[in-house]
N, C-alpha and C positions, 0 to 999 in steps of 0.2 A: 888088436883086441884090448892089450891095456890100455892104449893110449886112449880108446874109446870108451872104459871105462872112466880114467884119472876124470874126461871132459864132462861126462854125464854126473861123476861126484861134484866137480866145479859148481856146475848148474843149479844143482838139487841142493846143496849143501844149507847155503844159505836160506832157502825156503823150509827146507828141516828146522834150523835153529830158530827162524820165526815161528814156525809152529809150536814149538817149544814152552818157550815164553816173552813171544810177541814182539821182543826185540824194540829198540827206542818209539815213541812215541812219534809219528808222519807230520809231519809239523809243514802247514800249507802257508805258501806269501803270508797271508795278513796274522800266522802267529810267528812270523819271525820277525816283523816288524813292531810286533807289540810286544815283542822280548827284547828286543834294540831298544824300543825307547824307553821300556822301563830301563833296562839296564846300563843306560847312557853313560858313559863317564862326564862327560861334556855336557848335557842336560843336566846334571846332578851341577857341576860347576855356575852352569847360566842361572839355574832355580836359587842357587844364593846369591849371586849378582842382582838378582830380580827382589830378592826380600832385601838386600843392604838399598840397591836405588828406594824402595818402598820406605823404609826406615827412613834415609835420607830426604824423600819429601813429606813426610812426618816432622822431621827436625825445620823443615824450610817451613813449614804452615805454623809451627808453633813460636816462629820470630814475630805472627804476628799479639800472641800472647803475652800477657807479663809476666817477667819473673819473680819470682817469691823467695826468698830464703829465711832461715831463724837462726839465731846464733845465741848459742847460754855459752857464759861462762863461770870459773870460780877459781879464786886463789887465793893462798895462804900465806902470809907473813911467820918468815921462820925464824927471824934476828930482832934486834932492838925493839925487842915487845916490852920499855918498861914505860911507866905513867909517862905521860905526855904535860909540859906544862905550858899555860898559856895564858893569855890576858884582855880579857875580853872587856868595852866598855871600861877600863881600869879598875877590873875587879878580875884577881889571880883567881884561875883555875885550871884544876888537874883533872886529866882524862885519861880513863883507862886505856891501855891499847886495845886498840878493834881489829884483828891480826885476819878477820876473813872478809873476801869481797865477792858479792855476785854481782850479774848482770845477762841481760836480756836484750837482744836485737833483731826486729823483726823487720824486713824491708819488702816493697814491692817497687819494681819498674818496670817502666812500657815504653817501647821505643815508638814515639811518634810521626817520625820524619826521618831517616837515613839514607838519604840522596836516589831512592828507588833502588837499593841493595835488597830491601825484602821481597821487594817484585821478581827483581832478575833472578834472582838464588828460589826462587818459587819457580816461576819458569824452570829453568834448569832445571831443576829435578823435576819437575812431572814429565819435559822430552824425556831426561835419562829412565826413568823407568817406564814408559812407553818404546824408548829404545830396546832396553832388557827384555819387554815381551814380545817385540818381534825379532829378539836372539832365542827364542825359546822356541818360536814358532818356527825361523830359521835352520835351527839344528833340527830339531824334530822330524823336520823336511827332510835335511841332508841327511838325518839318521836311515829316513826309509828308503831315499834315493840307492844312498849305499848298500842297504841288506838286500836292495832290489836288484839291481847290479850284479852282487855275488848269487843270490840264489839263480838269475838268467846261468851265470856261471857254472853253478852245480851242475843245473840240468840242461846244459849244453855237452858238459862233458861226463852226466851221467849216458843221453842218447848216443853221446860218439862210444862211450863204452859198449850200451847194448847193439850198435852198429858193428863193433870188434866182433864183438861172440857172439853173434847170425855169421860174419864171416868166419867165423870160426869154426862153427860147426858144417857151415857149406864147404870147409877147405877137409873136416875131419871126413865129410862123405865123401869127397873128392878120393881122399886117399884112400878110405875102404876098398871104394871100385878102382880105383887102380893097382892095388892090392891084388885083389879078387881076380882081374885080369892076367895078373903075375902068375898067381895060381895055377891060372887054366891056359897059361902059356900063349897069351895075346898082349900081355905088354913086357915090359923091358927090363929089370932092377934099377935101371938109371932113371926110368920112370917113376919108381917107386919111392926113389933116394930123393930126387927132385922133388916132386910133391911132399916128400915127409920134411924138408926143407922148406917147402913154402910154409905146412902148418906148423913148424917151432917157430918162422917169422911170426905169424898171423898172432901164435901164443905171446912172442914177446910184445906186439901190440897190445891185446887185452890186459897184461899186467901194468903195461907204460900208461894205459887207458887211465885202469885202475885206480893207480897211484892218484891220475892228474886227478880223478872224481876224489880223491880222499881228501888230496890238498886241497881244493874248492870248498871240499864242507870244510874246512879244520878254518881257511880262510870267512866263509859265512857265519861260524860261532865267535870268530873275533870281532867281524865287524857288527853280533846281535853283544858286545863286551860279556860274553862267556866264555866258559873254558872251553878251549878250541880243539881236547885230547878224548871228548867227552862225544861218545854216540849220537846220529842223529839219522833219520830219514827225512825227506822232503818229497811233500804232495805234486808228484807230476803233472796232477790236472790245474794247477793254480795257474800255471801259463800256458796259452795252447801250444803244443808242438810243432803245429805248421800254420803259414801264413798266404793266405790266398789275394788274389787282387782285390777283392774284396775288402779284406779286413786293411789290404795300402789302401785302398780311396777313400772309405769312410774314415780314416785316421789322419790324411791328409785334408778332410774336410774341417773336422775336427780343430785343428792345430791352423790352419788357413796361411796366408803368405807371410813371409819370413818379417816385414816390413810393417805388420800387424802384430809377431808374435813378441817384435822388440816394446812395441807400445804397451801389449799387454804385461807383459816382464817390468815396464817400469812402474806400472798401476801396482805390480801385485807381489812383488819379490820383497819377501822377509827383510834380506840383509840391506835391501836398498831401503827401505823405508825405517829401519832403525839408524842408517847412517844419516837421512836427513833431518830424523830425532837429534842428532848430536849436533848435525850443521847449527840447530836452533838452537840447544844446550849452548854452544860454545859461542853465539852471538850475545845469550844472557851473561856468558862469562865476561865480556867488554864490557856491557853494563855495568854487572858487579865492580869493576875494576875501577872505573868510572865515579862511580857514585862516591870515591873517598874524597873527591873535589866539593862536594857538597857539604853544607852544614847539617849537623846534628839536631834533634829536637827531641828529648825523654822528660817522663813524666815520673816522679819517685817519690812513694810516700812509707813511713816507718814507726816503729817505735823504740824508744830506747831507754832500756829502765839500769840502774846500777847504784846497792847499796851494800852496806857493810852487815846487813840482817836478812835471814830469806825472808825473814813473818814481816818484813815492811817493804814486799809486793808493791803493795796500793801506793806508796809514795815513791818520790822522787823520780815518777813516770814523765816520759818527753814523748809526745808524738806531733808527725813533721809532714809535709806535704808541699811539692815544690816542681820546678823546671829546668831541665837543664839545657843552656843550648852551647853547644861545642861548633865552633869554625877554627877549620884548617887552617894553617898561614901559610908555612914550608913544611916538608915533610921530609927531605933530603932527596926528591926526586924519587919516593917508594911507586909513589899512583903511577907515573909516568911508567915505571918499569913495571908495573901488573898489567899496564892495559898493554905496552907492545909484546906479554905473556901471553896475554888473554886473546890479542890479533892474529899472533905467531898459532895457535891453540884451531883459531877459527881458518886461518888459511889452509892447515893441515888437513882439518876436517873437511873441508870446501875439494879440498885436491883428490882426497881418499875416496869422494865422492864422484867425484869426474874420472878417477879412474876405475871404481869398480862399475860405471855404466858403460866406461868403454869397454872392461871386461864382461859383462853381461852382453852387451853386440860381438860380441868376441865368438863369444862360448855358443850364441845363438846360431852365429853364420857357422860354426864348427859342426853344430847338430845337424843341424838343416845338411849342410855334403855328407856327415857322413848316414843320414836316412839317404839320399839320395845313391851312395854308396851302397848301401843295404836293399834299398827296394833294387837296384839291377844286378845282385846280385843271386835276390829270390829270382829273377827271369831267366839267368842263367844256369843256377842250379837245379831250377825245374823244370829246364830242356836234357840237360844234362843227366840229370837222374831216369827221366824217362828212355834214351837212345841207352843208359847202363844198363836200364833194366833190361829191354826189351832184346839187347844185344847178346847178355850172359843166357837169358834161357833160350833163344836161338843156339848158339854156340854149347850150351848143355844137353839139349836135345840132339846136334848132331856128333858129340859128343859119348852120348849113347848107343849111338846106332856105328860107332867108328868111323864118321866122317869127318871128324874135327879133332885136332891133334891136342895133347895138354898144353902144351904151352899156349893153346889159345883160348882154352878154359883158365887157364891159370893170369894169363892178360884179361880176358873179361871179369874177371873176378875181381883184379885188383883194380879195374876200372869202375868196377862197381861199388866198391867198398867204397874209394875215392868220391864218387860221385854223391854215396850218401853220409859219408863224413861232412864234403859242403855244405851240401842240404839241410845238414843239421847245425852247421856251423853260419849258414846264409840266417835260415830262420831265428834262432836266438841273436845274430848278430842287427836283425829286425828289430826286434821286440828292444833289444837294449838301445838303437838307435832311437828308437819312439819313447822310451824313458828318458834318454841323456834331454832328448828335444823338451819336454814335459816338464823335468827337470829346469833347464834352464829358463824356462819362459814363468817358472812358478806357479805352475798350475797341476803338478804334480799331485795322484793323490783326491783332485776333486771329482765327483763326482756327476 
């Protein structure tokens, strides 16, 4: 009887304190993924990468402007301030010392011609901030992939938990009536001792359950970068609970042959297309490198004013207007060693590239077995759950009437527990194999 209470407080307990004061807030897929990406750490990182490239092709557009600067100055003579004498046309004269100097410098230039250095460094940065945005768009992806992943997670091992305590409570009637039978002197004590032995097992499952549901969410709030100590429910209806042939054919129509989903994966995948932003960045980078071989051609005009009075502005003004052309002779081998930088730079990039496409056929052929892994394993566990079912309330039924011994209610039972732990383990192991697929082909997400 107590034990039958302690189970009934179990149950109920929780339901009380929600009624209470409603307990955290049910938070379904599409709000935990739009709590991930605000809360990105990694988004937050790319979103400045994305304003400094922006900045940086700001500075590359304004090479082709001119520069301006103004320069004032002023200084004072602190020493040999006495008459000054001298002799002009051979007639002596003395001048006072004039102990302050100003001046005025005002310049413009424009580079006309610099061996196509403004073109490439223009390039270059509009790939690299084209690259940045499909880092942004990339994480983003991988943000929801992963909150999706863990929430499959939650509520995989929240259903194995309420699969525990349905066993649970079928092991707690168990023991009543076999109890009951003790009483009226139709079972055994070893009867009794045994089955209260299976239900402490069955209890230590619901706790181990337990646990694992708690770690799942505590893991789900790290990867939405929240505090992962902090309450949470999640909306069960966001993913269905079971998966019928049905929902494998149309999702296999969907997704179509493995050898289509690679093509689609290279048209569409974030990381891939900001890497061949860089391939291009770092081919402008030889350019750049390049270009010191060529001659110069600037354009420079100014003014220059400097006298020993401010109130005589208007004189002894110079303004100047001119050409400048600069050719390299030797340089001690500098260009040489930029551009086998800038080659070293593009090979790297070139490579990074050939290998994250072979990791994208990688990752593709990986989804693809293991959905094919996941859909026989839905065929399995939905023979197998039907022959548990159908087996335990047979053997409970003759069980009732005293023609079936406990020990083969207590074998059906744990057959059946098993069979729908699979089942619940086949189907989310579904659903997350058709994400990882979706996922890697980069179509995650679309609609």
């Amino acid at each position: 009887m107590f034990r039958s209470l302690l189970l009934s407080i179990v149950l109920v307990l929780p339901m009380i304190g929600f009624a209470q004061d409603r307990g955290p807030r049910r938070l379904s897929l599409k709000d935990c993924i739009r709590i991930g990406i605000e809360n990105s750490f990694d988004l937050q990182d790319a979103y400045a990468s994305s304003r400094a490239a922006g900045a940086g092709l700001t500075q590359a557009f304004g090479s082709y402007l001119p520069s301006a600067d103004i320069t004032a100055n002023y200084s004072r003579q602190l020493t040999n301030l006495n008459p000054q004498f001298s002799i002009v046309n051979g007639v002596p004269i003395v001048g006072q010392p004039l102990p302050n100097t100003y001046g005025l410098t005002g310049n413009l230039n424009l580079t006309l011609f610099n061996g196509f250095r403004r073109e490439s460094q223009y390039d270059a940065a509009q790939n690299t901030v084209e690259a940045t945005t499909e880092d942004v768009r990339f994480i983003r992806l991988s943000t929801a992939y992963d909150v999706t992943r863990k929430y499959i997670d939650v509520l995989r091992k929240q259903q194995i938990l309420n699969a525990r305590l349905e066993n649970l409570v079928l092991s707690q009637a168990t023991y009543d009536r076999v109890k009951a039978l003790k009483d009226n002197g139709r079972s055994t004590i070893q009867q009794v001792m045994s089955q209260e032995t299976e239900l402490a097992n069955q209890e230590v499952s619901v706790v181990t359950a337990q646990n694992d549901r708690d770690v799942a969410k505590a893991q789900l709030l790290s990867a939405m970068s929240a505090n992962p100590s902090q309450s949470m429910e999640i909306d069960e209806a966001s993913i269905p609970n079971e998966a019928s042939s049905t929902t494998v054919d149309d999702f296999r129509r969907k997704i179509g042959p493995e050898s289509i989903a690679i093509q689609r994966a290279f048209e569409t995948r974030p990381d891939l297309n900001a890497n061949r932003k860089r391939v291009l960045a770092s081919e402008s980078g030889i350019t750049t490198a390049t270009a010191t071989y060529w001659p110069t051609l600037s354009a420079n005009a100014g003014y220059n004013w400097r006298n020993f009075s401010i109130g005589d502005f208007d004189k002894q003004g110079q303004m100047y207007l001119g050409l400048v052309l600069r050719i390299p002779v030797f340089d001690q081998f500098m260009t040489n060693n930029n551009i086998q930088n800038a080659e070293l730079t593009h090979t790297r990039q070139t490579m990074a590239q050939a290998r994250l496409e072979n990791q994208i056929r990688t990752n593709i052929r990986s989804s693809y077995l293991q959905l094919v892994a996941a859909e026989k394993g839905l065929e399995i566990t939905d023979r197998a759950m039907k022959s548990a079912v159908i087996n335990f309330n047979a053997v409970q039924e003759r069980f009732n009437v005293g023609s079936a011994t406990l020990l083969d209610v207590q074998t059906a039972n744990n057959q059946l527990i098993t069979a729908r732990v699979n089942r619940v383990t086949a189907v989310y192991a579904f659903h997350d194999a058709a994400t990882y697929v979706e996922f890697t082909v980069g179509t995650y997400g679309d609609q």
